[in-house]
C-alpha positions in Angstrom: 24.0 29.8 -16.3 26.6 30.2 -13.8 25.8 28.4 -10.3 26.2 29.9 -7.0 29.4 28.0 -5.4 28.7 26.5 -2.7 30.1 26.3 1.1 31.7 23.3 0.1 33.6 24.7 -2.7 34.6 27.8 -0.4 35.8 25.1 1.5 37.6 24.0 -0.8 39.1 26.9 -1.4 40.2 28.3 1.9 42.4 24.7 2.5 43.7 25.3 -1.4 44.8 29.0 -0.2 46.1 27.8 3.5 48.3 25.3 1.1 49.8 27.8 -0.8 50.7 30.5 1.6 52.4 27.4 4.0 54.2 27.1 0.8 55.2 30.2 -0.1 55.5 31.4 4.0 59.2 31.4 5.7 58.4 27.4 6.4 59.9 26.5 3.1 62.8 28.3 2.9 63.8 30.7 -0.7 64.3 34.4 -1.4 62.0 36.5 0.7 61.2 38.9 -1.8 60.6 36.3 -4.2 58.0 35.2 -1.9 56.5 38.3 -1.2 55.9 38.4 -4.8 54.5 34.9 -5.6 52.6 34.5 -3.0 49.5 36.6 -4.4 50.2 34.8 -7.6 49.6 31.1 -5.9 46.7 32.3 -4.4 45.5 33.3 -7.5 45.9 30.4 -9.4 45.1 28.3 -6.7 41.6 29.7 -6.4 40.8 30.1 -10.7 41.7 26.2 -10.4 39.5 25.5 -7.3 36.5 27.9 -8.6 36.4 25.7 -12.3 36.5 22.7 -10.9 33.6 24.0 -8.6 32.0 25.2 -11.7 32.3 21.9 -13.9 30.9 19.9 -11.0 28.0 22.2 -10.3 26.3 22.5 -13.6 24.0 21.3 -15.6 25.3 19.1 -19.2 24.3 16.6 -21.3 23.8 13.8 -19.1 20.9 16.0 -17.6 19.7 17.0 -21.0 18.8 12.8 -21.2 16.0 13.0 -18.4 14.6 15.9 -20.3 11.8 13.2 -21.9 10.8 12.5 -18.5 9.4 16.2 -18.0 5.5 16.5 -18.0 2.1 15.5 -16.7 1.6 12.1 -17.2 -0.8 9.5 -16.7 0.0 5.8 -15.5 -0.8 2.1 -15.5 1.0 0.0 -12.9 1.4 -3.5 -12.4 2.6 -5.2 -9.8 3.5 -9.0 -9.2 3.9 -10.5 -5.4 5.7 -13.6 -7.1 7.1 -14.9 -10.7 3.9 -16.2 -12.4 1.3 -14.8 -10.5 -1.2 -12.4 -12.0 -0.4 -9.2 -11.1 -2.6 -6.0 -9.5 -3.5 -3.5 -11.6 -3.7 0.4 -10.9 -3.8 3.6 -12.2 -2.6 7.1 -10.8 -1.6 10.4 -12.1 2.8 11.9 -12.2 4.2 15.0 -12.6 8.1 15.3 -13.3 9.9 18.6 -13.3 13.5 20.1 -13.1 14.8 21.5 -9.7 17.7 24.1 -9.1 18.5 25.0 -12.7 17.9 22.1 -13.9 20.3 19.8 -11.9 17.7 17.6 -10.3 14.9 15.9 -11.4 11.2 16.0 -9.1 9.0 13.0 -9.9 5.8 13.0 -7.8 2.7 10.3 -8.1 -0.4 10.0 -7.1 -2.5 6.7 -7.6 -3.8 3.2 -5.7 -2.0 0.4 -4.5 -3.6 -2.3 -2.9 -6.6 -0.9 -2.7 -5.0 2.3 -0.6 -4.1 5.9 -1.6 -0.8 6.5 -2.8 1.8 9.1 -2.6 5.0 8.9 -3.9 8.2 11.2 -3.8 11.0 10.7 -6.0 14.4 12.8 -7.2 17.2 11.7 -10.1 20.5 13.3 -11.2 23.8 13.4 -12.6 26.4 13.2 -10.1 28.9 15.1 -12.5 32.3 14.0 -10.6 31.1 10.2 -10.0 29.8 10.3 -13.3 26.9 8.2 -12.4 23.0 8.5 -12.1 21.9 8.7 -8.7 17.7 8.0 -7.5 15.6 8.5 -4.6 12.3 7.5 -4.2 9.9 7.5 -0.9 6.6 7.0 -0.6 3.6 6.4 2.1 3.7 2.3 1.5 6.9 2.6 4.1 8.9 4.8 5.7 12.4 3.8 4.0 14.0 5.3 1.2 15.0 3.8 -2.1 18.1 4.3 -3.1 20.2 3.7 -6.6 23.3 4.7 -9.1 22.8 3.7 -12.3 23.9 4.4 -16.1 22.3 5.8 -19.1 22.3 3.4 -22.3 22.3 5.7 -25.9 22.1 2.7 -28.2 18.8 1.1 -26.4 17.8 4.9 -24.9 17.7 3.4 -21.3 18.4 4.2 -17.8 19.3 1.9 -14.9 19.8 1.7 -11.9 20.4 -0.7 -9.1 20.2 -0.1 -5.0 18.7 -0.9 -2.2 14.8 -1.2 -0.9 13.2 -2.2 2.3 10.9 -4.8 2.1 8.6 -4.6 5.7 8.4 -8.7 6.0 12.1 -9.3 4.1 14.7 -6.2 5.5 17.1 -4.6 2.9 16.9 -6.0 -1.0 18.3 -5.4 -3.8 16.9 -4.0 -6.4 17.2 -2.9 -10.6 15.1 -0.3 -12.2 15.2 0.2 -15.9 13.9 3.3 -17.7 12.7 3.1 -21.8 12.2 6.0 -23.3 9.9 5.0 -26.0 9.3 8.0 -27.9 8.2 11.9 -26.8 4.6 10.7 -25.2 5.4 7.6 -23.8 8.2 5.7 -21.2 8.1 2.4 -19.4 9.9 1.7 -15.7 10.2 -1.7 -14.9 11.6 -2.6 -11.6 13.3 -6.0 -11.1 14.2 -8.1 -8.1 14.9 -11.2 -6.5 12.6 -13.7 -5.7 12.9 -16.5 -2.5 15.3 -18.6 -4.8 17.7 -16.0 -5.7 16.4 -15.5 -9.2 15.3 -11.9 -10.4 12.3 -11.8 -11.7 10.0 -8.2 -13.2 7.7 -7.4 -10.1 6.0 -3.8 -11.1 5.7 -1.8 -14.4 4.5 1.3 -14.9 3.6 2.3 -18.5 3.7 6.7 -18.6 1.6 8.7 -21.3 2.0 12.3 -21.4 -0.8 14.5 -20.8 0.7 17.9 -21.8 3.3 19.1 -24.0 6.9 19.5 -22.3 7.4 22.5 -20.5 11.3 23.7 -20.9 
């Protein structure tokens, strides 16, 4: 599939041509008929170069291919500790993940309790192709903050983390890691980890995912 390039890449593209007729213009001196004939041939080049780069960056590879397990219906058991040690709530709720845009972002939405309340939650992951990293969002209606993370993708153990930054309401801004198994086609496990009042991280939720439907690709 070949993605629509973007305003940023046109951009990109317009400063890439400016460049090269400032180079090839009376400002640098040489043969003016030797310009007159280059210059169509920098712009040229200039934009083939500008245009596969734009390409590379803006599609879909392998790295997305990895969150391809996560796609489905799925049901959910979470559980959720306040402190190391201390016996933790348990829920259940209902997820949906799918791909967005061609496949280039990943839509997670969940539906459950917590705490006794309705909850919502929003969340999006990708491959950042020119970082080379994982990047997450989540949001939900326990807050109004957004979660945040970059993370890695580990072949050998077939997980993902990530680490960021949450907002606890009584706390402010903490840090945070989230680790993704993929345990086999029907089932995957996210366990989030953070730090507890001594500085020492400790597992405070899990959420145990079993597929519902077959994979729709």
């Amino acid at each position: 599939m070949k993605p629509c390039i973007s305003q940023r890449a046109i951009i990109g593209v317009c400063g890439v041509i400016s460049l090269c007729l400032l180079f090839v213009s009376g400002g640098y001196g040489g043969d003016a008929s030797q310009q007159k004939t280059s210059q169509p041939e920098a712009i040229d080049s200039a934009m083939e170069t500008m245009m596969a780069k734009w390409q590379a960056y803006a599609s879909p590879g392998d790295n997305h291919e990895v969150l391809n397990p996560l796609v489905g219906t799925w049901s959910h058991v979470v559980k959720w500790w306040i402190k190391p040690g201390s016996v933790p709530e348990v829920s259940k709720g209902t997820s949906e993940t799918k791909w967005l845009m061609g496949g280039r972002y990943l839509q997670h939405s969940s539906k459950g309790i917590s705490m006794g309340q309705p909850f919502d939650g929003l969340g999006f992951t990708g491959f950042d192709n020119k970082k080379r990293k994982y990047q997450t969002v989540w949001m939900d209606n326990m807050g109004t903050g957004m979660m945040t993370g970059e993370g890695t993708y580990d072949p050998g153990q077939k997980t993902l983390t990530d680490q960021g930054l949450y907002t606890d309401a009584l706390m402010g801004q903490r840090a945070y890691r989230g680790v993704i198994t993929f345990v086999d086609e029907n089932h995957h496990r996210y366990e989030m980890f953070s730090l507890d009042q001594t500085g020492q991280e400790f597992r405070m939720m899990e959420i145990v995912y079993t597929r519902t439907n077959e994979v729709e690709k």
